[in-house]
mmCIF file of the N, C-alpha and C atoms, coordinates in Angstrom:
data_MODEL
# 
_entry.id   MODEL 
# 
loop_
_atom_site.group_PDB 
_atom_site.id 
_atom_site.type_symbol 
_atom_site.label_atom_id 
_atom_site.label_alt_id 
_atom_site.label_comp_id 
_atom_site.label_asym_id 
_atom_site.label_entity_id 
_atom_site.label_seq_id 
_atom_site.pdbx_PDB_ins_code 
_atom_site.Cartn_x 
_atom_site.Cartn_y 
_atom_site.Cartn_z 
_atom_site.occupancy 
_atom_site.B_iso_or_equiv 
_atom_site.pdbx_formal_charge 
_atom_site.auth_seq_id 
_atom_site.auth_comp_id 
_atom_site.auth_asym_id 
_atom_site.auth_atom_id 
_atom_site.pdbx_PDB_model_num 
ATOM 1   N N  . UNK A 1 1  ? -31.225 16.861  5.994  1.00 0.00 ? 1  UNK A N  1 
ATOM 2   C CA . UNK A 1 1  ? -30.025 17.613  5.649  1.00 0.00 ? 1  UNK A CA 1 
ATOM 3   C C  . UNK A 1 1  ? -29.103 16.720  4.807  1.00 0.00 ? 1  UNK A C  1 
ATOM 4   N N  . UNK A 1 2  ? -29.029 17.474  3.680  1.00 0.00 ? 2  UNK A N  1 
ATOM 5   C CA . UNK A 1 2  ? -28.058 16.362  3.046  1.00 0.00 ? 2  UNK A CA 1 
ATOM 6   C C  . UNK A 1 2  ? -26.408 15.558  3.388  1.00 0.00 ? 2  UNK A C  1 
ATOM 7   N N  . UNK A 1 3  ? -25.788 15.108  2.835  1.00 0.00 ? 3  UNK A N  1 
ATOM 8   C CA . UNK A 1 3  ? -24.944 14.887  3.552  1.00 0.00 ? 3  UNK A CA 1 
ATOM 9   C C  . UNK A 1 3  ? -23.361 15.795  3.006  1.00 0.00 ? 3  UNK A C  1 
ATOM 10  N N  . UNK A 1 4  ? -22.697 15.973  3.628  1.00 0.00 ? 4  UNK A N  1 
ATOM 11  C CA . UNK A 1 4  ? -21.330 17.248  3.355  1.00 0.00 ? 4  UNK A CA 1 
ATOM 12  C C  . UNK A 1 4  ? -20.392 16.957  1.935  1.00 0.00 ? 4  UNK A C  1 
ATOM 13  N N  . UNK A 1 5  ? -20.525 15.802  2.384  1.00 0.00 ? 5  UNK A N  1 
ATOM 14  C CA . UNK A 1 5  ? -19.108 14.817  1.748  1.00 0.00 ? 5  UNK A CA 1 
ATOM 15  C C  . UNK A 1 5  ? -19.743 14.591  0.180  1.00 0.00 ? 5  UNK A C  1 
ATOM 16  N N  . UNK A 1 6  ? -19.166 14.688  -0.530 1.00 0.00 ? 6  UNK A N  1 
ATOM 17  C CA . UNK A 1 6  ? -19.826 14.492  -2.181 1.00 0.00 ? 6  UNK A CA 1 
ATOM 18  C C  . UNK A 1 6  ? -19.781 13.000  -2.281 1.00 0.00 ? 6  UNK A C  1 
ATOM 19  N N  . UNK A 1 7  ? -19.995 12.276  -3.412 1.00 0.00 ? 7  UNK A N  1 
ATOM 20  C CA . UNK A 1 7  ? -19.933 11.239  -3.752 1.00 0.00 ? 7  UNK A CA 1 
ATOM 21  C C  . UNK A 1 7  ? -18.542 10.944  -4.168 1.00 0.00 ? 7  UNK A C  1 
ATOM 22  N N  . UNK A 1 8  ? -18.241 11.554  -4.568 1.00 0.00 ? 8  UNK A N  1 
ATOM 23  C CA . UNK A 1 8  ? -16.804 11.901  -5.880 1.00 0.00 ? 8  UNK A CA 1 
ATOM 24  C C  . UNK A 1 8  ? -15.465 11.832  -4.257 1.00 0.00 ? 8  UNK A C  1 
ATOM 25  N N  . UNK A 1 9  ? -15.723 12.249  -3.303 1.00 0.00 ? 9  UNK A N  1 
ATOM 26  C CA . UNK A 1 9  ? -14.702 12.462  -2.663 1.00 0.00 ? 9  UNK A CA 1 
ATOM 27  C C  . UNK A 1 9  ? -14.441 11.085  -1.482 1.00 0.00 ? 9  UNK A C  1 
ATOM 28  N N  . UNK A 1 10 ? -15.693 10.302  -1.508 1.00 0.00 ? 10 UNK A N  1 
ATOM 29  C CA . UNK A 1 10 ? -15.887 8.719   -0.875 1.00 0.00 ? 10 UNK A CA 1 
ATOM 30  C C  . UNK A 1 10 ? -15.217 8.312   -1.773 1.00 0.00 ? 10 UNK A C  1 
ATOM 31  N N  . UNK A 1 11 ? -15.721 8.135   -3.149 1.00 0.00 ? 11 UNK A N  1 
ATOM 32  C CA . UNK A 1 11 ? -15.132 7.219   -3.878 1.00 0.00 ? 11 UNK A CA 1 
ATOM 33  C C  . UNK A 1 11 ? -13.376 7.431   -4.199 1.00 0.00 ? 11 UNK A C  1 
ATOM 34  N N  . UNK A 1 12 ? -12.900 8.653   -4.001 1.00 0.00 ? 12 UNK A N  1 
ATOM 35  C CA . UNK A 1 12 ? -11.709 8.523   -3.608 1.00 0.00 ? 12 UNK A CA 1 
ATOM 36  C C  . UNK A 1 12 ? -10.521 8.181   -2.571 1.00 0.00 ? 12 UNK A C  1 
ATOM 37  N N  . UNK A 1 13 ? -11.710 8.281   -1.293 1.00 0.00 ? 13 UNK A N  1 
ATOM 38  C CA . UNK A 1 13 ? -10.815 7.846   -0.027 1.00 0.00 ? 13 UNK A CA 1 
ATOM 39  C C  . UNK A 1 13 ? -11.120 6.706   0.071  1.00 0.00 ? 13 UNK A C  1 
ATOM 40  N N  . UNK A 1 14 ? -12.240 5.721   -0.767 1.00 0.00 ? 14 UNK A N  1 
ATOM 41  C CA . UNK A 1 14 ? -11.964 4.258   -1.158 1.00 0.00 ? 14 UNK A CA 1 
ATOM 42  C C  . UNK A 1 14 ? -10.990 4.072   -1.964 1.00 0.00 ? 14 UNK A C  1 
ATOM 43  N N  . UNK A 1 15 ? -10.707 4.637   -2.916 1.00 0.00 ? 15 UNK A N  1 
ATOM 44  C CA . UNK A 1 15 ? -9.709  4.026   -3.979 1.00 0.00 ? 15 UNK A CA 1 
ATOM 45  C C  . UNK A 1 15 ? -8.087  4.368   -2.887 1.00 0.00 ? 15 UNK A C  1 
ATOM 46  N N  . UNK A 1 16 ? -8.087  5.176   -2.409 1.00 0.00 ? 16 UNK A N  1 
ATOM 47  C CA . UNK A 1 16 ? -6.848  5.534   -1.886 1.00 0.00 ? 16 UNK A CA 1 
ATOM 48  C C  . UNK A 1 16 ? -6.561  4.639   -0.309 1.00 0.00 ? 16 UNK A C  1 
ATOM 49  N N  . UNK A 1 17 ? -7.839  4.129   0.203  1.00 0.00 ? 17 UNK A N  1 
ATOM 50  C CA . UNK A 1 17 ? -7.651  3.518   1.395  1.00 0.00 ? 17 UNK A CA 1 
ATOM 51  C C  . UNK A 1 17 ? -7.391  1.790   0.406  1.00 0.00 ? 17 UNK A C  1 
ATOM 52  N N  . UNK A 1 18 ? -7.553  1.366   -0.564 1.00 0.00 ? 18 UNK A N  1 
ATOM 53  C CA . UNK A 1 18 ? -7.652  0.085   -1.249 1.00 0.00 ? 18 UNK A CA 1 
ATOM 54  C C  . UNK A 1 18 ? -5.974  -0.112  -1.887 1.00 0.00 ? 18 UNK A C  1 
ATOM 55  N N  . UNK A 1 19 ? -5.668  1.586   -2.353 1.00 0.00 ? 19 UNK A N  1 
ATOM 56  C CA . UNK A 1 19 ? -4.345  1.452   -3.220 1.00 0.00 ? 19 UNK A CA 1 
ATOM 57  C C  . UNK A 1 19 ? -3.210  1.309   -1.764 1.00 0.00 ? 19 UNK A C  1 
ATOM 58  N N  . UNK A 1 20 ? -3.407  1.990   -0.490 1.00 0.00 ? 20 UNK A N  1 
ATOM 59  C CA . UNK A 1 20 ? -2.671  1.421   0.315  1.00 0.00 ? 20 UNK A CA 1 
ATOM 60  C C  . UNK A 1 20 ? -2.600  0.452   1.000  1.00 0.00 ? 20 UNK A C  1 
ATOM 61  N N  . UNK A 1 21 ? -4.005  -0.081  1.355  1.00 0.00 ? 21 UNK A N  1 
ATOM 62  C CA . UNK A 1 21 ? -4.172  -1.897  1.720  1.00 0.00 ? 21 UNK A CA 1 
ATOM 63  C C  . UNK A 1 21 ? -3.034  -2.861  0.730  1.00 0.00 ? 21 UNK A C  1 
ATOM 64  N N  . UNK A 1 22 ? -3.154  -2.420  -0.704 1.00 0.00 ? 22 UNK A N  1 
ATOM 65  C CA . UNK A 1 22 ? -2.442  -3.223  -1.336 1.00 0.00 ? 22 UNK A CA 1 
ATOM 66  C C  . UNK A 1 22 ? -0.988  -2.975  -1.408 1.00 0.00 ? 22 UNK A C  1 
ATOM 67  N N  . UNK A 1 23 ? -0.239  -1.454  -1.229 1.00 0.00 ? 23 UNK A N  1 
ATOM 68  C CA . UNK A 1 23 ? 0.910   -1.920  -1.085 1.00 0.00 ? 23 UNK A CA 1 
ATOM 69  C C  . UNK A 1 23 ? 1.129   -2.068  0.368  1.00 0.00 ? 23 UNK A C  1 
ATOM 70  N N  . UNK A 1 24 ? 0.620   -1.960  0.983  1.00 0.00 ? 24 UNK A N  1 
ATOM 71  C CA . UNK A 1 24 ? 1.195   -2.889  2.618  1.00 0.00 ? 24 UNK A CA 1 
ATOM 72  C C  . UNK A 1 24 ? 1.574   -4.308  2.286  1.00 0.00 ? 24 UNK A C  1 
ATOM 73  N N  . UNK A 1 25 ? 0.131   -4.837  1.496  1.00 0.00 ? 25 UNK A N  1 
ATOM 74  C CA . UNK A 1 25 ? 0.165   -6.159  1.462  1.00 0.00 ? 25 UNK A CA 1 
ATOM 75  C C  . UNK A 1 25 ? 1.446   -6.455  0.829  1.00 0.00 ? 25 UNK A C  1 
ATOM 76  N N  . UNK A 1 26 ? 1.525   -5.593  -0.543 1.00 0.00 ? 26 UNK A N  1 
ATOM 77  C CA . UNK A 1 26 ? 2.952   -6.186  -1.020 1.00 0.00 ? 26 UNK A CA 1 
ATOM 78  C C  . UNK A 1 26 ? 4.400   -6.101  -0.202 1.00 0.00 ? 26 UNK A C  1 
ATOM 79  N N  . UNK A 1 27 ? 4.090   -4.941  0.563  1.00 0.00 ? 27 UNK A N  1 
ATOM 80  C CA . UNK A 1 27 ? 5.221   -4.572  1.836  1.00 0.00 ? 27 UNK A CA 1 
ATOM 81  C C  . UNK A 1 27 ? 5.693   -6.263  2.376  1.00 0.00 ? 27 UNK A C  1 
ATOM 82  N N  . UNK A 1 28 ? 4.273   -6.367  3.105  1.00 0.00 ? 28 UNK A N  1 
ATOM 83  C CA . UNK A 1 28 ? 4.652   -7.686  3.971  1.00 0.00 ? 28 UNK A CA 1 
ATOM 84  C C  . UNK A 1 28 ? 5.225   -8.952  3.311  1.00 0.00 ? 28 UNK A C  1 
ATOM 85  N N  . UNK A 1 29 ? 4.755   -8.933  1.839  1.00 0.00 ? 29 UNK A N  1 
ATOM 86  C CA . UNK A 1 29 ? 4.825   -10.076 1.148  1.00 0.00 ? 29 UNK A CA 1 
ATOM 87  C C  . UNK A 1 29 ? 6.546   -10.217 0.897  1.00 0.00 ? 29 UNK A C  1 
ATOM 88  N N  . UNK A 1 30 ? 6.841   -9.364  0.901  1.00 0.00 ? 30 UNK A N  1 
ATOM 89  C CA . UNK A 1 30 ? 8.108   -8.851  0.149  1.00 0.00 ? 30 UNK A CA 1 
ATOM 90  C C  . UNK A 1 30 ? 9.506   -8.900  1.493  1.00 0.00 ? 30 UNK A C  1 
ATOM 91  N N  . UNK A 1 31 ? 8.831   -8.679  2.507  1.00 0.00 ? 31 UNK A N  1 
ATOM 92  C CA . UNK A 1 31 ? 9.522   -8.195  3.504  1.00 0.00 ? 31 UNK A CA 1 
ATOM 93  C C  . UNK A 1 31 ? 10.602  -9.427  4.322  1.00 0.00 ? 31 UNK A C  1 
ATOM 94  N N  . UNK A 1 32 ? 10.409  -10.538 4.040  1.00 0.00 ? 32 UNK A N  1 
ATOM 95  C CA . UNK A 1 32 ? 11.192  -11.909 4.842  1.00 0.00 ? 32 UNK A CA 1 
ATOM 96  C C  . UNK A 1 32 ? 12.224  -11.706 3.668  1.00 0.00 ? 32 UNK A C  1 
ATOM 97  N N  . UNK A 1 33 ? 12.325  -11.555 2.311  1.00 0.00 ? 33 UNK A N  1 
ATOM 98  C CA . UNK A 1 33 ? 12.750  -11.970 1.238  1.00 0.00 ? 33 UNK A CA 1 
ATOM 99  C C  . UNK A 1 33 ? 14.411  -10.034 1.005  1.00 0.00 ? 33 UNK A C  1 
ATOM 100 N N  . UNK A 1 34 ? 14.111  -9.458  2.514  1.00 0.00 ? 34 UNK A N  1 
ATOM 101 C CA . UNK A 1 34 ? 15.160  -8.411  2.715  1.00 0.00 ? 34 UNK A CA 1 
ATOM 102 C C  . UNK A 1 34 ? 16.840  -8.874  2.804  1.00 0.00 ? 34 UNK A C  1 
ATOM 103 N N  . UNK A 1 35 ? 16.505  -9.884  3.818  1.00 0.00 ? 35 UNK A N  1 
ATOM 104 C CA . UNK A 1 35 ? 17.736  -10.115 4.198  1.00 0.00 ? 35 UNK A CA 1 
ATOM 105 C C  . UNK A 1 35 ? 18.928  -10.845 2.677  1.00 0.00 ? 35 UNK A C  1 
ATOM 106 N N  . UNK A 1 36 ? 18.160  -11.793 2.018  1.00 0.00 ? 36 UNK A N  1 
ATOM 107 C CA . UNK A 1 36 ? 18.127  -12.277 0.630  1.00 0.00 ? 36 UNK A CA 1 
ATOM 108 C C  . UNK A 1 36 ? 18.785  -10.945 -0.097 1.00 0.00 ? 36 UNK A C  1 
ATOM 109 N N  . UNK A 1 37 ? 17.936  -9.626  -0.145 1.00 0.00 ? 37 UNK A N  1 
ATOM 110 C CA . UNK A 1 37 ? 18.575  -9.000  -1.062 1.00 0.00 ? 37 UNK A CA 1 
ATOM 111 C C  . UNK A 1 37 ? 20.129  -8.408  -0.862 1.00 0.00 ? 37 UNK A C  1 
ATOM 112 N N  . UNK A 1 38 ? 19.853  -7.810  0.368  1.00 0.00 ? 38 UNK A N  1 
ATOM 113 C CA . UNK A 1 38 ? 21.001  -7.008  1.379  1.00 0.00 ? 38 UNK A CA 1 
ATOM 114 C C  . UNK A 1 38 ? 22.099  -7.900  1.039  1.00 0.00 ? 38 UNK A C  1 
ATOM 115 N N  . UNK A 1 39 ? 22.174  -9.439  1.328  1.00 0.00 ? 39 UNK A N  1 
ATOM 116 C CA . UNK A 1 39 ? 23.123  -10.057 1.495  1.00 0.00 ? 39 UNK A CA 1 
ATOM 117 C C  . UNK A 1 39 ? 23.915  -9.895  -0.266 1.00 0.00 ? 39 UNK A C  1 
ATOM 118 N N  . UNK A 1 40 ? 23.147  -10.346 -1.346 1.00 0.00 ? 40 UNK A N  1 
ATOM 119 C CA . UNK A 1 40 ? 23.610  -10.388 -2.436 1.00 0.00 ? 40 UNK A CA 1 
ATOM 120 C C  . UNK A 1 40 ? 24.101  -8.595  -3.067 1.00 0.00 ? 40 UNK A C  1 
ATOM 121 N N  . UNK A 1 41 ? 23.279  -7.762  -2.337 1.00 0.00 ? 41 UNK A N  1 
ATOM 122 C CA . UNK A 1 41 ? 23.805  -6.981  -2.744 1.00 0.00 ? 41 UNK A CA 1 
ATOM 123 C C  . UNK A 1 41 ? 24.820  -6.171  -2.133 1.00 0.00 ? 41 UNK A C  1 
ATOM 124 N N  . UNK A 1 42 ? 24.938  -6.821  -1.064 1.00 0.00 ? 42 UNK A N  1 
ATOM 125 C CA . UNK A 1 42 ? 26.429  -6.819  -0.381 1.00 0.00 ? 42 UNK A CA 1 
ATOM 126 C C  . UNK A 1 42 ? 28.111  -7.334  -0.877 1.00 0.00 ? 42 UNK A C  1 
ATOM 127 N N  . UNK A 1 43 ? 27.412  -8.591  -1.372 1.00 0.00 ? 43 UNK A N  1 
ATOM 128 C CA . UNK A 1 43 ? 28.443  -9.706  -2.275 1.00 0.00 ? 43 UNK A CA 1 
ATOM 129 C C  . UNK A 1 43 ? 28.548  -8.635  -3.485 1.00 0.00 ? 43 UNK A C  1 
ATOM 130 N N  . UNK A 1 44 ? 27.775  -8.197  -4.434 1.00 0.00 ? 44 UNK A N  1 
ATOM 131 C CA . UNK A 1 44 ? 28.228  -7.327  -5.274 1.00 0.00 ? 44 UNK A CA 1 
ATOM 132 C C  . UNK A 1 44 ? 28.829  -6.477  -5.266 1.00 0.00 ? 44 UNK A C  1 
# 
């Protein structure tokens, strides 16, 4: 029995499970560097 799922629709819930791995990553990367902004853009 073949299988349900097309090819076309894997290769999108890879690209879409990869495009959110990466902005998490940038999430976290970004995330110590909050208080930094808040503060200056407080002073402004």
């Amino acid at each position: 029995m073949p299988c349900p799922i097309s090819d076309e629709e894997i290769s999108k819930a890879k690209d879409h499970k990869h495009r959110k791995s990466r902005v998490g990553q940038r999430t976290r990367e970004r995330l110590p560097l909050l208080p930094v902004l808040t503060d200056t853009v407080d002073r402004r």
